[in-house]
PyMOL Python script that loads the backbone (N, CA, C, O; Angstrom):
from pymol import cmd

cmd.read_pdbstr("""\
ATOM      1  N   UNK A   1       4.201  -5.459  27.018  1.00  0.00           N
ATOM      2  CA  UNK A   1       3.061  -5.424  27.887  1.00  0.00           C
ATOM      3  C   UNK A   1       2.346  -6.770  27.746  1.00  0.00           C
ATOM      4  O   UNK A   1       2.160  -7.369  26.687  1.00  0.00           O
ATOM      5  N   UNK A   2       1.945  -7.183  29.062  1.00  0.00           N
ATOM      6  CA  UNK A   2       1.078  -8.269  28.843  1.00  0.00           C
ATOM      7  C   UNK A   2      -0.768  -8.500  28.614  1.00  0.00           C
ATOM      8  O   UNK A   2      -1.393  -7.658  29.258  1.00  0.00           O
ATOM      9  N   UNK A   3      -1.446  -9.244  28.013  1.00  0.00           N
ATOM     10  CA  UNK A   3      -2.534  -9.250  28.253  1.00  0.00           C
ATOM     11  C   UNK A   3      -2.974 -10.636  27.910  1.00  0.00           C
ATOM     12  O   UNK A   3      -2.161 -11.550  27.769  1.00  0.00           O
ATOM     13  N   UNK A   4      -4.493 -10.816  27.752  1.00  0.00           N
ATOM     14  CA  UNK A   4      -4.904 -12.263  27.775  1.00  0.00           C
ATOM     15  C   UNK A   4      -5.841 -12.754  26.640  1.00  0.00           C
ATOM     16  O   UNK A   4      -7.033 -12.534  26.860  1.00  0.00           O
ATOM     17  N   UNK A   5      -5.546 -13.373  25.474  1.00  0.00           N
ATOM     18  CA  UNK A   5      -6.191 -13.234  24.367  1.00  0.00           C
ATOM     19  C   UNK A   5      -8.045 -13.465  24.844  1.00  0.00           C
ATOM     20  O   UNK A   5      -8.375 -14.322  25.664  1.00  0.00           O
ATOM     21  N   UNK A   6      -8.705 -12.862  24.397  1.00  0.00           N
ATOM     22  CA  UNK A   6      -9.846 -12.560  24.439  1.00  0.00           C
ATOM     23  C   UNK A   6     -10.993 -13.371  23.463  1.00  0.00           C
ATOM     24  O   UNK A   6     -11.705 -14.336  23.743  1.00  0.00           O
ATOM     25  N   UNK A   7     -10.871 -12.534  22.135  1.00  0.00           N
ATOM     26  CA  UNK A   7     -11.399 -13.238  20.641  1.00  0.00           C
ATOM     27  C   UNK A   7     -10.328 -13.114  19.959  1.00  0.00           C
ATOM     28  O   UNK A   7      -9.342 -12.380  20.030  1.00  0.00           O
ATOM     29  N   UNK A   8     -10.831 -14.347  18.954  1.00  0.00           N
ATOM     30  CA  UNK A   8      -9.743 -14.279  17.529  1.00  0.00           C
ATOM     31  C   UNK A   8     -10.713 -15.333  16.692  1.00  0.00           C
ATOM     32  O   UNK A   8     -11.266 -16.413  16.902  1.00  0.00           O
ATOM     33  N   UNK A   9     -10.550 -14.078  15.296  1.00  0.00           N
ATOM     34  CA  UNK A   9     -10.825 -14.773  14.435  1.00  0.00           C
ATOM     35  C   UNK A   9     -10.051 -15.004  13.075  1.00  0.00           C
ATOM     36  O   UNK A   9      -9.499 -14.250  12.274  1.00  0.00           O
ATOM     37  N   UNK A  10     -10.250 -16.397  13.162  1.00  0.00           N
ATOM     38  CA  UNK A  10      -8.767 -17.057  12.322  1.00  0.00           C
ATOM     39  C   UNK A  10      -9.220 -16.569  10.908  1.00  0.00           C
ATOM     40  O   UNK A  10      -8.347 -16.887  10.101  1.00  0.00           O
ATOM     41  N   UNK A  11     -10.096 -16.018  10.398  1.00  0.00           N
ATOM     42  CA  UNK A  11     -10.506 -15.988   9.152  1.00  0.00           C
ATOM     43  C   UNK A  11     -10.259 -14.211   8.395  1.00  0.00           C
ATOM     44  O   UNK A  11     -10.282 -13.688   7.280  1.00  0.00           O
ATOM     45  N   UNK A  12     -10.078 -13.890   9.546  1.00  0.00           N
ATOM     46  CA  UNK A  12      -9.499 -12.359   8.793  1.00  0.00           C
ATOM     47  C   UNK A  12      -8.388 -11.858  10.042  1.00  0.00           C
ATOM     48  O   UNK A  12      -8.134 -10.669  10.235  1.00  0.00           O
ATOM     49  N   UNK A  13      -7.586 -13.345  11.101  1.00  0.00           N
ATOM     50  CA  UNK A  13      -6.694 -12.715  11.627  1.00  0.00           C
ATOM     51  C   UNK A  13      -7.020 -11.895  12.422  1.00  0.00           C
ATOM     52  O   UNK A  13      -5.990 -11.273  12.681  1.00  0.00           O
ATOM     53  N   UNK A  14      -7.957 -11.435  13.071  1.00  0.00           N
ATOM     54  CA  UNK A  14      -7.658 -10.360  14.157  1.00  0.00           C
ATOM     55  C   UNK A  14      -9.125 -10.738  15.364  1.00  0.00           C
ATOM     56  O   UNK A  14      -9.993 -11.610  15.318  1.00  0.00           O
ATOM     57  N   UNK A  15      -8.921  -9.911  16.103  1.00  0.00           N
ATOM     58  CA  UNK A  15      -9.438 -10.133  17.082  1.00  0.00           C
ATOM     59  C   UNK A  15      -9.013  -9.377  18.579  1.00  0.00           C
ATOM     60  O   UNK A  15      -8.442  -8.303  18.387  1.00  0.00           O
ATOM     61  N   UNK A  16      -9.163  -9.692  19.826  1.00  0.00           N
ATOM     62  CA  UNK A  16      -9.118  -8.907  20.866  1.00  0.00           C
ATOM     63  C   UNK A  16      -8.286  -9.116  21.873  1.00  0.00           C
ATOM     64  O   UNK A  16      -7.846 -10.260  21.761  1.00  0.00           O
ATOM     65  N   UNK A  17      -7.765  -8.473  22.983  1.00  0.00           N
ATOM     66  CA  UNK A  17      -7.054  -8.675  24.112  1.00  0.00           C
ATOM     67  C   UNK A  17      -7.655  -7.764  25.047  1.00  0.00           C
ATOM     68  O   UNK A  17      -7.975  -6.586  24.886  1.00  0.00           O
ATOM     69  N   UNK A  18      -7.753  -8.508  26.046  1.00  0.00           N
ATOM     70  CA  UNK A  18      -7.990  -7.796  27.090  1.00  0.00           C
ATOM     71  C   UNK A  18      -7.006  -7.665  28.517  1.00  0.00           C
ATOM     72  O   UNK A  18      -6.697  -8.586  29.273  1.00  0.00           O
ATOM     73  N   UNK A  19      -6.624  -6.204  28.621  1.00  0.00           N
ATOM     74  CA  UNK A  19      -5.210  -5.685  29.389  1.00  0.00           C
ATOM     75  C   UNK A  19      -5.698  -6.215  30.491  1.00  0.00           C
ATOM     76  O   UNK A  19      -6.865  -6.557  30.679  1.00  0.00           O
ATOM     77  N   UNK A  20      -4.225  -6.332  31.701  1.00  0.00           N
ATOM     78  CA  UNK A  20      -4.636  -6.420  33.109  1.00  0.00           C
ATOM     79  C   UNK A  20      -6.178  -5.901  33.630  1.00  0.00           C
ATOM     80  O   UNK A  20      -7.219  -6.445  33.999  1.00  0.00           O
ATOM     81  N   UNK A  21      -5.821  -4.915  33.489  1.00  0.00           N
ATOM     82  CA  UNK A  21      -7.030  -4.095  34.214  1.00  0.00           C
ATOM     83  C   UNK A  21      -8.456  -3.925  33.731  1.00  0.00           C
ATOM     84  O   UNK A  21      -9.197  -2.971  33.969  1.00  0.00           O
ATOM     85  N   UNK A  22      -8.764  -5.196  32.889  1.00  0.00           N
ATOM     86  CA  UNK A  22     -10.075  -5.341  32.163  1.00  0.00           C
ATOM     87  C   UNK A  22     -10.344  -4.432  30.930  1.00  0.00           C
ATOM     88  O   UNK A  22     -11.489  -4.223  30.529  1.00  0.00           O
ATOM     89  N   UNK A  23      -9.294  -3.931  30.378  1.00  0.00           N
ATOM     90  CA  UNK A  23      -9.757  -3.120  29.147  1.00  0.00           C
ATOM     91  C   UNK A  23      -9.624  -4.089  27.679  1.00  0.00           C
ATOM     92  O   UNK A  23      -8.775  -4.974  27.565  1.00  0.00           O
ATOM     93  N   UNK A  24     -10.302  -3.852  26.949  1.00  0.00           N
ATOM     94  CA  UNK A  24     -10.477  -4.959  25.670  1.00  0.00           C
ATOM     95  C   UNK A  24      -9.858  -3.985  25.011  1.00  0.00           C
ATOM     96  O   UNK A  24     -10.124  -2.848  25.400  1.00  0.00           O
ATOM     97  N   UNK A  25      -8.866  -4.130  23.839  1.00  0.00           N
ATOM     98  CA  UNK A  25      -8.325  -3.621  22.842  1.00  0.00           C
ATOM     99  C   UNK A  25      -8.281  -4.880  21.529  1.00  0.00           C
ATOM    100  O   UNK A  25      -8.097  -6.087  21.686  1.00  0.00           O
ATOM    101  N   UNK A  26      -8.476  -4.255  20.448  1.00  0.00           N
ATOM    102  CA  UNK A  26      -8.743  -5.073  19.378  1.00  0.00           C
ATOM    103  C   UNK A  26      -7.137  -4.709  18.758  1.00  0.00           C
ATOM    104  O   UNK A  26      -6.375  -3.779  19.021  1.00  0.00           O
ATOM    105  N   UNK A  27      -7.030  -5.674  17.986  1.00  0.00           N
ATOM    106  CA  UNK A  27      -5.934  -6.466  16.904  1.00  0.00           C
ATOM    107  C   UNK A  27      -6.378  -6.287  15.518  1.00  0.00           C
ATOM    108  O   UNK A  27      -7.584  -6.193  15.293  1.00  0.00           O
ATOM    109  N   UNK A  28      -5.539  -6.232  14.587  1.00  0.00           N
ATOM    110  CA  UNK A  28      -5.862  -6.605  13.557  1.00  0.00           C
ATOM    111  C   UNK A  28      -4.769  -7.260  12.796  1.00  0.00           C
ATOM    112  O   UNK A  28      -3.621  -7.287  13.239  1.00  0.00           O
ATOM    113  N   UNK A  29      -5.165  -7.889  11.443  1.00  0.00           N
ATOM    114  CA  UNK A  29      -3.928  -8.840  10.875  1.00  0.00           C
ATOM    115  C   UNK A  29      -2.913  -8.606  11.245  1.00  0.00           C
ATOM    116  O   UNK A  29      -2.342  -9.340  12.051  1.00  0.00           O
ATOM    117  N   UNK A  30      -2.330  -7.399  10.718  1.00  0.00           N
ATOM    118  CA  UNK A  30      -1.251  -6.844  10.091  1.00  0.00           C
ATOM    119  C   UNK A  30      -0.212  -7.366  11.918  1.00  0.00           C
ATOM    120  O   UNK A  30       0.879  -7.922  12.050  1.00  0.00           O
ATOM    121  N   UNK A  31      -1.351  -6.778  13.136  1.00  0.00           N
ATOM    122  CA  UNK A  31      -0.438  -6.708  13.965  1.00  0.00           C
ATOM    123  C   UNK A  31      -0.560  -8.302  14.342  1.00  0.00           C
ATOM    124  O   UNK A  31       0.406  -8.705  14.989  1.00  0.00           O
ATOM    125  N   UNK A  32      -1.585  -9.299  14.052  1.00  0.00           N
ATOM    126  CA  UNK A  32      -1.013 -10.714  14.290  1.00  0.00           C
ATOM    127  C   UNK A  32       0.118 -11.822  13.586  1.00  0.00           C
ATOM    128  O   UNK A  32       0.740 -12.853  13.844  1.00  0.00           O
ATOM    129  N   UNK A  33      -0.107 -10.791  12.486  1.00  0.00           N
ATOM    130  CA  UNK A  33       0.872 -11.681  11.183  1.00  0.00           C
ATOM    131  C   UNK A  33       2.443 -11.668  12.161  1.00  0.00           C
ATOM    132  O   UNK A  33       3.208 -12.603  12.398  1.00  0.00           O
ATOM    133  N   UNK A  34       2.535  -9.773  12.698  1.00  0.00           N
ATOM    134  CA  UNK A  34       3.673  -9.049  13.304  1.00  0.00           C
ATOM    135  C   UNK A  34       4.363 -10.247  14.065  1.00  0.00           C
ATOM    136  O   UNK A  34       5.564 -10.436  13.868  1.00  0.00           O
ATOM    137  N   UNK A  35       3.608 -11.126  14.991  1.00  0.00           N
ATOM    138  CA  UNK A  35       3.478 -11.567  15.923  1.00  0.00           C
ATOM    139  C   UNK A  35       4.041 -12.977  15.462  1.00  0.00           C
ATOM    140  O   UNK A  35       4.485 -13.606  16.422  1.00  0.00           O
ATOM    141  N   UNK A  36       4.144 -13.659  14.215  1.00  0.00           N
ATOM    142  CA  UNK A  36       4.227 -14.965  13.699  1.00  0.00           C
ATOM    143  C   UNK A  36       3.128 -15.879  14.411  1.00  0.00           C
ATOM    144  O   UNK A  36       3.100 -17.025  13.962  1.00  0.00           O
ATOM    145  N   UNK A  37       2.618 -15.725  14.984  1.00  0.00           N
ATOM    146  CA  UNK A  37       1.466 -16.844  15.509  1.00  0.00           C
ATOM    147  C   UNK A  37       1.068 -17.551  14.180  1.00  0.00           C
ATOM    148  O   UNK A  37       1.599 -17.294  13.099  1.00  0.00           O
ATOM    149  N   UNK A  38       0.144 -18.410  14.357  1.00  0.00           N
ATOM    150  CA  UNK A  38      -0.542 -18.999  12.918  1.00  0.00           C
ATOM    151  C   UNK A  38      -1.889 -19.345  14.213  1.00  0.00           C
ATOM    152  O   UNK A  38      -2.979 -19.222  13.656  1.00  0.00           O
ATOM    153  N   UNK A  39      -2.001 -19.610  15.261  1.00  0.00           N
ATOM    154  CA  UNK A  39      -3.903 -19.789  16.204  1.00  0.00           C
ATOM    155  C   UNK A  39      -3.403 -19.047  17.229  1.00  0.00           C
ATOM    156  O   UNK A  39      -2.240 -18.931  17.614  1.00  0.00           O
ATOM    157  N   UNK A  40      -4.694 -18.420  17.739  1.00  0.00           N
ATOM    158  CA  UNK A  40      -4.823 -17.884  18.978  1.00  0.00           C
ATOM    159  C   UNK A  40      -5.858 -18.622  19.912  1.00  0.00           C
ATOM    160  O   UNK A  40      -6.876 -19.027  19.352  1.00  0.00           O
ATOM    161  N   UNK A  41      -5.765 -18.781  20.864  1.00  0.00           N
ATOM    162  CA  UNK A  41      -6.869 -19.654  21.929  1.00  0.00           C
ATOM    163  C   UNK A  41      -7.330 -18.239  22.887  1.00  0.00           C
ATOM    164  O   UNK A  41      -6.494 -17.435  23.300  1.00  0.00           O
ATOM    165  N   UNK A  42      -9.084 -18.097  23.188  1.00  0.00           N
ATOM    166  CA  UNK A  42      -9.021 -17.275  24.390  1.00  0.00           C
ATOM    167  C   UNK A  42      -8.323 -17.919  25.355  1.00  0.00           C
ATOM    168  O   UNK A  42      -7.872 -19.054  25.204  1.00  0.00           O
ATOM    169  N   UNK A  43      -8.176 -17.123  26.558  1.00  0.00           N
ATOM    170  CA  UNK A  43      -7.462 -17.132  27.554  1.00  0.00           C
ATOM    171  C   UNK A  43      -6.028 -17.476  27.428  1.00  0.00           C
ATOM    172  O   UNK A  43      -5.358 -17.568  28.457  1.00  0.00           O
ATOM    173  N   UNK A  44      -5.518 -17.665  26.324  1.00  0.00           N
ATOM    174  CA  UNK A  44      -3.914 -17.527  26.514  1.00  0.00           C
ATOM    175  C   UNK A  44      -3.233 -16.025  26.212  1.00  0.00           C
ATOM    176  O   UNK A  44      -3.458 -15.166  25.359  1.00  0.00           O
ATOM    177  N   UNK A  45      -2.090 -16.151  27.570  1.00  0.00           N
ATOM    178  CA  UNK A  45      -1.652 -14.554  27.911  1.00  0.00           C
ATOM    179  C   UNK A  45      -0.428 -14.872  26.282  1.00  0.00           C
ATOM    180  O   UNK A  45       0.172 -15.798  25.736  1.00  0.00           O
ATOM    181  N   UNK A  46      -0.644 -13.493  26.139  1.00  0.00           N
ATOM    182  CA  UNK A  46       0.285 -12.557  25.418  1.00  0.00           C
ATOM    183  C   UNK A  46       0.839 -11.646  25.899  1.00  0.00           C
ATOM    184  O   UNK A  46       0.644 -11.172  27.018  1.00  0.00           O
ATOM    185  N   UNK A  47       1.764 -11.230  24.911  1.00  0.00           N
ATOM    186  CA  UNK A  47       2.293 -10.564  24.792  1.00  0.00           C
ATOM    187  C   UNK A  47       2.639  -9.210  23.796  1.00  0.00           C
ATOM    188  O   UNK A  47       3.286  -9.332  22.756  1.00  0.00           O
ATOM    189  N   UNK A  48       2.196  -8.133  24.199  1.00  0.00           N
ATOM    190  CA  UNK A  48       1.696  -7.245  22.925  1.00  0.00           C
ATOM    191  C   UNK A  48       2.363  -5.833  23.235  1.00  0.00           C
ATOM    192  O   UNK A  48       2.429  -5.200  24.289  1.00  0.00           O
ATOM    193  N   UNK A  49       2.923  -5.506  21.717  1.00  0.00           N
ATOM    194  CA  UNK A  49       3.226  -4.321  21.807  1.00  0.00           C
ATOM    195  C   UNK A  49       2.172  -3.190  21.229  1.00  0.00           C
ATOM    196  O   UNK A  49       1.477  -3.457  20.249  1.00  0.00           O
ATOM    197  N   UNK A  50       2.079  -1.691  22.004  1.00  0.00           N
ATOM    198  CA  UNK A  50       1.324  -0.966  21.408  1.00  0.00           C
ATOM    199  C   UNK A  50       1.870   0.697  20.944  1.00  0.00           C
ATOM    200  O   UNK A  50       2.752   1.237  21.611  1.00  0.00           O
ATOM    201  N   UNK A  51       1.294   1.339  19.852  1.00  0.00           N
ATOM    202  CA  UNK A  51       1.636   2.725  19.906  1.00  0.00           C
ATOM    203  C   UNK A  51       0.525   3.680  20.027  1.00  0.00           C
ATOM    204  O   UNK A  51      -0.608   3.347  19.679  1.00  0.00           O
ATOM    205  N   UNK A  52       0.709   4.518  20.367  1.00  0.00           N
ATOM    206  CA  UNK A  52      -0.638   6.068  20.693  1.00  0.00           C
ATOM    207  C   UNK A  52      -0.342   6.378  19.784  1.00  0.00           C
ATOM    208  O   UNK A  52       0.806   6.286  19.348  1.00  0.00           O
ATOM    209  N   UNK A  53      -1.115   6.757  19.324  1.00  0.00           N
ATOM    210  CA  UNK A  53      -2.031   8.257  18.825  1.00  0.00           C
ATOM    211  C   UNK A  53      -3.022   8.120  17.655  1.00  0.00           C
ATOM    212  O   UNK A  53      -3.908   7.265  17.670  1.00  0.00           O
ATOM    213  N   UNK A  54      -2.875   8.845  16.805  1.00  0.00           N
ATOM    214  CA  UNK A  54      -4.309   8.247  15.538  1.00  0.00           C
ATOM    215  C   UNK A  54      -3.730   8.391  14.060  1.00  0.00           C
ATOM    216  O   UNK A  54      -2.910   9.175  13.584  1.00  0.00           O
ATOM    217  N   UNK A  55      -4.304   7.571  13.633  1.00  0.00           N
ATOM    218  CA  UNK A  55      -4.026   7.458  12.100  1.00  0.00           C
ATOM    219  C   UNK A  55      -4.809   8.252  10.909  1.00  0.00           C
ATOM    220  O   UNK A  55      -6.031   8.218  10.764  1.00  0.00           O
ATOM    221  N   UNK A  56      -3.977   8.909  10.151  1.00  0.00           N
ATOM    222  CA  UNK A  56      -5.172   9.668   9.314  1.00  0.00           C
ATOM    223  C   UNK A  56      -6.146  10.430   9.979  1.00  0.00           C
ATOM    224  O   UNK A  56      -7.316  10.405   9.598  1.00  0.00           O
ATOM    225  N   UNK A  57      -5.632  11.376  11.322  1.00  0.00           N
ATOM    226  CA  UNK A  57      -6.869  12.195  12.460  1.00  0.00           C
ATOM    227  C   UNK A  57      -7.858  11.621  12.751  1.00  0.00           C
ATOM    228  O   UNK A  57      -8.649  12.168  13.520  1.00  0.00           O
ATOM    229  N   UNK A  58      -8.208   9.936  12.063  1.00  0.00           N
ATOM    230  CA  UNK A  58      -9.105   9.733  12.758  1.00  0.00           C
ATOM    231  C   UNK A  58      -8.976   8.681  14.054  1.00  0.00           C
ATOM    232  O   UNK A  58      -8.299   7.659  13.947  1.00  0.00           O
ATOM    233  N   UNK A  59      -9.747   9.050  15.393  1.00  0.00           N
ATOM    234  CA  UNK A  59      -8.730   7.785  16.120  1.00  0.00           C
ATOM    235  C   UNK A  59     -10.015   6.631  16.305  1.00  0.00           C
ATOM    236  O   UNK A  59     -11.238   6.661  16.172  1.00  0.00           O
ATOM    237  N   UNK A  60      -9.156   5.773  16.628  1.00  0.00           N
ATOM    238  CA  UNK A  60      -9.530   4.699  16.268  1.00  0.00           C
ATOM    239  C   UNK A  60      -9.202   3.644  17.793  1.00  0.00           C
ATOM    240  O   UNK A  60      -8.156   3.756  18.432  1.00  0.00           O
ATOM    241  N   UNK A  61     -10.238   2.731  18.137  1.00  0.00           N
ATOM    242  CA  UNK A  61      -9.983   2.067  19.591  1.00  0.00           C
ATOM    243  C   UNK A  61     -10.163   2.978  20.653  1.00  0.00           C
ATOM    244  O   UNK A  61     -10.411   4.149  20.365  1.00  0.00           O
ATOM    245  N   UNK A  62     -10.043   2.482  22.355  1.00  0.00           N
ATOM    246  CA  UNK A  62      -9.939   2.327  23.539  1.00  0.00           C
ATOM    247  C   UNK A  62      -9.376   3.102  23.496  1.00  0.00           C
ATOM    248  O   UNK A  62      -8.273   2.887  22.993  1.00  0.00           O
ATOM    249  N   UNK A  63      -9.674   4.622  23.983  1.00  0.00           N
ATOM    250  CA  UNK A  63      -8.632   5.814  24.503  1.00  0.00           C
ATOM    251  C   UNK A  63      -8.144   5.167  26.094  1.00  0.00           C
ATOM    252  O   UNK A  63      -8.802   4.605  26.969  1.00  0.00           O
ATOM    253  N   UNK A  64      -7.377   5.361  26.044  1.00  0.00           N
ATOM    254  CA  UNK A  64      -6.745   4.874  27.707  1.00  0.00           C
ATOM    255  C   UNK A  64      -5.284   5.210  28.152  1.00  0.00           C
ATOM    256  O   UNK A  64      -4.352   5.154  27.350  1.00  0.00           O
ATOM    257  N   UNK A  65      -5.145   5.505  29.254  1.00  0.00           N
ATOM    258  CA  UNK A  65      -3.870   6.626  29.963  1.00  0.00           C
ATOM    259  C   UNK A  65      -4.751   7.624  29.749  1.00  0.00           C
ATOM    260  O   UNK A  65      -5.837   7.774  29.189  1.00  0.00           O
ATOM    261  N   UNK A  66      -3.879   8.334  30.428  1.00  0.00           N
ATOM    262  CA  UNK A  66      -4.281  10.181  31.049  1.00  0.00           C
ATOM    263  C   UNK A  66      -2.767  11.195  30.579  1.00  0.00           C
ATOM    264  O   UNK A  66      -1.558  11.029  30.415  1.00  0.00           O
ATOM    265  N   UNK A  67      -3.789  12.278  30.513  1.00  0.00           N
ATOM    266  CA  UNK A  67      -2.320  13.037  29.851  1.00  0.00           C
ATOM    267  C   UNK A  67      -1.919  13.117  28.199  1.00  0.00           C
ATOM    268  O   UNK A  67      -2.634  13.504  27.275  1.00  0.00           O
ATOM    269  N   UNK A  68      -0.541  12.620  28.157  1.00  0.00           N
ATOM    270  CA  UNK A  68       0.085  12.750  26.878  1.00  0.00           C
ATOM    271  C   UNK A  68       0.002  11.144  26.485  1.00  0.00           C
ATOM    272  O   UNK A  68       0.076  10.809  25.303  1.00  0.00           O
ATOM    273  N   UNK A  69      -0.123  10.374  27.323  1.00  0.00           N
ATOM    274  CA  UNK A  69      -0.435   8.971  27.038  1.00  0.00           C
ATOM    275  C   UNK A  69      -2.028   8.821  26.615  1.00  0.00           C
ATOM    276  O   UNK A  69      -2.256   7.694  26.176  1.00  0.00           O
ATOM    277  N   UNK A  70      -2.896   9.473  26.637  1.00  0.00           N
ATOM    278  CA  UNK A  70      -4.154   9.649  27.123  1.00  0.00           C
ATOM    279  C   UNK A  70      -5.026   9.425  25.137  1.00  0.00           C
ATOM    280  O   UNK A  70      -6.218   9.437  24.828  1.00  0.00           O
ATOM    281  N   UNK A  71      -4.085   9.295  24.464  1.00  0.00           N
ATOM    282  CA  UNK A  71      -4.795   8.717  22.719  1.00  0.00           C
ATOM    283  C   UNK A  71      -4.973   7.577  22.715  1.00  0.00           C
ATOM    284  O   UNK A  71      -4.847   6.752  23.621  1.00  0.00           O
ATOM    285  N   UNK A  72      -5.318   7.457  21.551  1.00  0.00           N
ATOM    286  CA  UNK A  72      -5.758   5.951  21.348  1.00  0.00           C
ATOM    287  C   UNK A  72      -4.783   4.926  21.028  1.00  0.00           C
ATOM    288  O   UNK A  72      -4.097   5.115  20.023  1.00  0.00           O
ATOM    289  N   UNK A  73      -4.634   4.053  21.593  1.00  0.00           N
ATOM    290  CA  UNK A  73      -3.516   2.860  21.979  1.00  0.00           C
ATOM    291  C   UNK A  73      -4.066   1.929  20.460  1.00  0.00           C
ATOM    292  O   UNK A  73      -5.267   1.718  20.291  1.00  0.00           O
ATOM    293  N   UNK A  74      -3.064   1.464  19.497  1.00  0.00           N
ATOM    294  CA  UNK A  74      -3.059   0.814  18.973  1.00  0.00           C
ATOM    295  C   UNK A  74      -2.317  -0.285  19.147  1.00  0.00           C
ATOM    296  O   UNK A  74      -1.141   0.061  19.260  1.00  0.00           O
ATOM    297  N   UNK A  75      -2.496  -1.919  19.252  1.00  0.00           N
ATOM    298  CA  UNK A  75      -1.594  -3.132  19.002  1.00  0.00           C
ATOM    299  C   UNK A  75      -1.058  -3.207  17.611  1.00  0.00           C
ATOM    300  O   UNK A  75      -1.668  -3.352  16.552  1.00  0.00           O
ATOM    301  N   UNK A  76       0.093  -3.089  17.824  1.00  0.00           N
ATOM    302  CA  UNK A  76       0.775  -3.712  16.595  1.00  0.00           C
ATOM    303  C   UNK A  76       1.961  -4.719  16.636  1.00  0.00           C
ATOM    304  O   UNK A  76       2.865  -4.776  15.802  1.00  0.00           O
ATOM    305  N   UNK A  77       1.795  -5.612  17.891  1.00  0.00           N
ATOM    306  CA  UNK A  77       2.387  -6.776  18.251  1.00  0.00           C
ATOM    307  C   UNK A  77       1.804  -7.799  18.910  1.00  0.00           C
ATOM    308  O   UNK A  77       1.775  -7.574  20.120  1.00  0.00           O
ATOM    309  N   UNK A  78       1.296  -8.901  18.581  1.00  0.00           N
ATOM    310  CA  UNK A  78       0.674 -10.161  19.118  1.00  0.00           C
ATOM    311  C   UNK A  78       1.700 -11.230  19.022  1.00  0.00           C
ATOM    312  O   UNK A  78       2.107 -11.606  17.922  1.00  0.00           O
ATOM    313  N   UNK A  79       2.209 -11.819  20.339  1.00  0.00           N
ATOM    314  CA  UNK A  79       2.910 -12.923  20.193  1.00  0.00           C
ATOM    315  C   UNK A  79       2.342 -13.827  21.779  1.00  0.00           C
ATOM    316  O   UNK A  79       1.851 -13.403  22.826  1.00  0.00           O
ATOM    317  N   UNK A  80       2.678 -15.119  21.333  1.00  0.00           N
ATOM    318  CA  UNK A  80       2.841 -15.650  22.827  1.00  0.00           C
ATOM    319  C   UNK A  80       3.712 -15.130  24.162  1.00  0.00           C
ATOM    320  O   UNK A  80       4.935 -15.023  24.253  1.00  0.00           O
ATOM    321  N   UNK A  81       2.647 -14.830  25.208  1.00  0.00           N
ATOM    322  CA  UNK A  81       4.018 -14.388  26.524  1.00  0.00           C
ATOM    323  C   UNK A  81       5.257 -15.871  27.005  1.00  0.00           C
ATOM    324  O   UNK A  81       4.752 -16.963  27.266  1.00  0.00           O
ATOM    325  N   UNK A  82       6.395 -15.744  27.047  1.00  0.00           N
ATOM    326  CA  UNK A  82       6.659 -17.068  27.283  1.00  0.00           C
ATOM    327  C   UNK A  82       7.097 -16.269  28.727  1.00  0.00           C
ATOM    328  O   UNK A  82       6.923 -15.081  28.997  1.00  0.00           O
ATOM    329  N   UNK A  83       7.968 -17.743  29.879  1.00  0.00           N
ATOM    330  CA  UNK A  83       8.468 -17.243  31.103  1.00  0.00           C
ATOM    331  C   UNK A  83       9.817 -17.300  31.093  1.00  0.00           C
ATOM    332  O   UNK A  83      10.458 -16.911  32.070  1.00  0.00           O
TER     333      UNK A  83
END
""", "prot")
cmd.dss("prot")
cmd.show_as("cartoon", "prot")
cmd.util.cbc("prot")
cmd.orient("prot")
């Protein structure tokens, strides 16, 4: 999936993306390290993978989709989109 880096902060690694359709979803290390980046710039598109549902029952982030898609979307892939 694509989106467009948002914030990042280089000092604890994580930070935000915001999807096509204007939704902000946050990052954290683990899923930028995922990613091999070493800087992120706003406005450069990515490329990010995500999984539903919640961790430890508690959820956590941007509920978004409807339905069975309809939990909370976690990133756990940040890389550059290339073409």
């Amino acid at each position: 999936m694509q989106a467009t880096a948002y914030t990042y902060d280089p000092a604890t690694r994580s930070g935000s993306v915001l999807l096509d359709d204007g939704t902000p979803l946050p990052f954290d290390a683990e899923a930028f390290d995922a990613g091999g980046l070493r800087l992120l710039r706003p406005g450069q598109r990515v490329r990010i993978e995500t999984e539903t549902g919640t961790e430890s029952g508690a959820e956590t982030g941007p509920r978004t989709g409807t339905g069975a898609e309809g939990g909370r979307r976690r990133i756990t892939l940040v890389t550059l989109q290339t073409f």
